[in-house]
N, C-alpha and C positions, 0 to 999 in steps of 0.2 A: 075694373079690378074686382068689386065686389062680387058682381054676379060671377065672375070668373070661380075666384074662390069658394061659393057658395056652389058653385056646379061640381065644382069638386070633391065638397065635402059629401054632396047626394053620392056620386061616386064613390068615391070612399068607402062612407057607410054601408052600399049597398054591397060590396063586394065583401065586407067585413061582415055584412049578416049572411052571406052566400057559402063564405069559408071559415066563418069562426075562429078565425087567424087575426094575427095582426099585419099590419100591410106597410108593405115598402116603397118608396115614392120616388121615381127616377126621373127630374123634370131640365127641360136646355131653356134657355134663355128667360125670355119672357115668360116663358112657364115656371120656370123656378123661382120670380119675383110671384106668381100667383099661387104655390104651390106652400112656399114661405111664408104668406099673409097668409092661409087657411090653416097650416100648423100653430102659428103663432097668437094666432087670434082662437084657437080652439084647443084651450088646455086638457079636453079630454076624449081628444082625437086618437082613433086605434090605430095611429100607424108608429111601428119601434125603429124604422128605417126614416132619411131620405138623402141623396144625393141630385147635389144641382151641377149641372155642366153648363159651362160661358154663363154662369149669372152675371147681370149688369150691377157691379159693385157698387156701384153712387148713382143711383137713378134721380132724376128729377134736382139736378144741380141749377139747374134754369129754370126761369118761369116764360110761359110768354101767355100772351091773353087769348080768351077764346073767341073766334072768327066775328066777324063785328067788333070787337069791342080793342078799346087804346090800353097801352098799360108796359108793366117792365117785359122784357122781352121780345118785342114785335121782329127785329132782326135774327132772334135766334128760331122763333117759329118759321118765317121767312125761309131761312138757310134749311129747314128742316125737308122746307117742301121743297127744295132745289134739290137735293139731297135724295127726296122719294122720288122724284121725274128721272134721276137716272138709274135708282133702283128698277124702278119698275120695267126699266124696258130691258132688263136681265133677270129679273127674279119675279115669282109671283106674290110675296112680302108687302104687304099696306104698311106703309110708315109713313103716315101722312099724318101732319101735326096735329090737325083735329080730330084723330080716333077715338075713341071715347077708352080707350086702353091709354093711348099717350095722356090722352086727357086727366084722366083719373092719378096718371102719376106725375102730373104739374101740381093739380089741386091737393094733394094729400102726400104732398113730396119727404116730408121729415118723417111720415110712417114709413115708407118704403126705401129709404136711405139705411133705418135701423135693421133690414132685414138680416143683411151678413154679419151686421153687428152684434146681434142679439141670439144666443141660442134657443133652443125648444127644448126646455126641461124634459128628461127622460127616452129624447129622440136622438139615437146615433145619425149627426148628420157627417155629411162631406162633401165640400167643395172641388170641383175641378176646373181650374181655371185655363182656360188655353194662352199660348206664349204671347197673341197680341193684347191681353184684358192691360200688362202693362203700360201700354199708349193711352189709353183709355181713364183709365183709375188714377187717382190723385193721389200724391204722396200725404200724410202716409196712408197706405190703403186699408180704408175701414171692412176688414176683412177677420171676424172674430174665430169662425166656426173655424173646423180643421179644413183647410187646402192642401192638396197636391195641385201642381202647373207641370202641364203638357205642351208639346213640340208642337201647337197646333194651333187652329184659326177659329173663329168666335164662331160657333153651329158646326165643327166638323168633329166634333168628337165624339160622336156615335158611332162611329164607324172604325174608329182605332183599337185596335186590341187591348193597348195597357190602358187602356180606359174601361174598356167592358172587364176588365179582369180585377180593376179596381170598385166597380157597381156591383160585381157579386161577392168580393169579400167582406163589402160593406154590409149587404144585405144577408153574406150567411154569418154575420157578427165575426167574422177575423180581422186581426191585426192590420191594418194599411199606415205604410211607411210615407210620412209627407214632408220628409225631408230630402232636397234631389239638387244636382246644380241648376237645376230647371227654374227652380224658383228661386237662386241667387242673381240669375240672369233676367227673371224678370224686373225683380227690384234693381238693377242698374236699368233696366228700360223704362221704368218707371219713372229713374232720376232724372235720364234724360229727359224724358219727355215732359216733366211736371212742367218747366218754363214756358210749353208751347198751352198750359191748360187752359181753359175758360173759369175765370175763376166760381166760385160756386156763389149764389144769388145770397144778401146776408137774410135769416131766417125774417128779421122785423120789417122787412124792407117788400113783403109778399102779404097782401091781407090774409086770406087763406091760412096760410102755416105759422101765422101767430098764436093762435091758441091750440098748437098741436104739440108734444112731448120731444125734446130734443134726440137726436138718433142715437145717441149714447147711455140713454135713460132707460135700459131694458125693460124693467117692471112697469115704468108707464109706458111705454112700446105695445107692452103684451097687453095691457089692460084698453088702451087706446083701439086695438087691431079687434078685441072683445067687442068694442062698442061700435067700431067701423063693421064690422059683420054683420049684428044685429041692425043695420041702416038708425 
């Protein structure tokens, strides 16, 4: 995640010394968890915009250990990579539990939990979440920043109109309306689904994210994500 970040941010700036503007940040999934850590950990980042589509709301709710080694989780890593064996012979998507992407968000799980929780001082953001993230997200969903919820499936919302028409209101600073039956229907899916969740790993019960900022904790969040950038 670091490097990810850090690639970004060369981006970034380099497009911002190129147009002397400030810059808008449109990122889906997994990118929106990387896109999130470089705002949030860069208080004085040129970008006035960003919207995430299908961000994964509670990332890193599991731990499992890394390859060799015993530890909490070895079942859930396990099931991860049964889970990529049938991905992959449909999609061309690595999600195989040892990625150093997955990895990074086992090891440094309470940073990247506060992401939706925590806004970016000075940065219009918005969330767009699609109709399945309620199966997914725990009640109640730690989801601070502004959300609209779309009739849609996790990675297809680039392609939807009231979606791109929602990324450039956002970016040309208008009004977006984020209240819809859309997103009263999630939270009953949400309901339902909570009984079926994995519960989340308890924070002291992980060596690792013992001495990391609870995800509630924004200003140690931002200051945490400060010090995780700089390595």
């Amino acid at each position: 995640m670091r490097a990810l970040a850090r690639s970004l941010q060369e981006q970034v700036d380099a497009f911002h010394a190129d147009t002397d503007e400030p810059i808008g940040i449109v990122a889906e999934s997994e990118g929106a968890l990387v896109a999130l850590t470089y705002l949030l950990g860069t208080p004085d980042a040129p970008v006035r915009a960003i919207v995430v589509l299908s961000p994964l709301v509670e990332p890193g709710r599991v731990s499992y250990p890394a390859p060799g080694r015993v530890g909490w989780g070895i079942a859930a890593g396990a099931a991860l990579d049964v889970t990529a064996t049938i991905v992959d012979a449909v999609s061309p998507i690595e999600v195989r539990a040892d990625t150093p992407l997955f990895r990074s968000m086992v090891e440094d799980a309470p940073l990247f939990q506060g992401l939706m929780q925590c806004r970016v001082p000075g940065v219009r953001e918005l969330a767009v979440l699609p109709f399945d993230t309620g199966l997914a997200a725990p009640l109640p969903a730690s989801v601070d920043v502004p959300a609209v919820v779309r009739p849609g499936f996790h990675g297809g919302l680039l392609g939807d109109d009231d979606t791109e028409t929602l990324v450039r209101r956002v970016l040309r600073d208008q009004p977006v309306r984020t209240a819809s039956r859309w997103k009263t229907t999630e939270r009953v899916v949400q309901a339902l689904a909570s009984p079926w969740q994995v519960p989340s790993l308890t924070k002291s019960l992980e060596p690792s994210w013992r001495n990391l900022p609870d995800p509630d904790d924004c200003p140690a969040i931002r200051r945490a994500l400060r010090d995780y950038l700089r390595g």
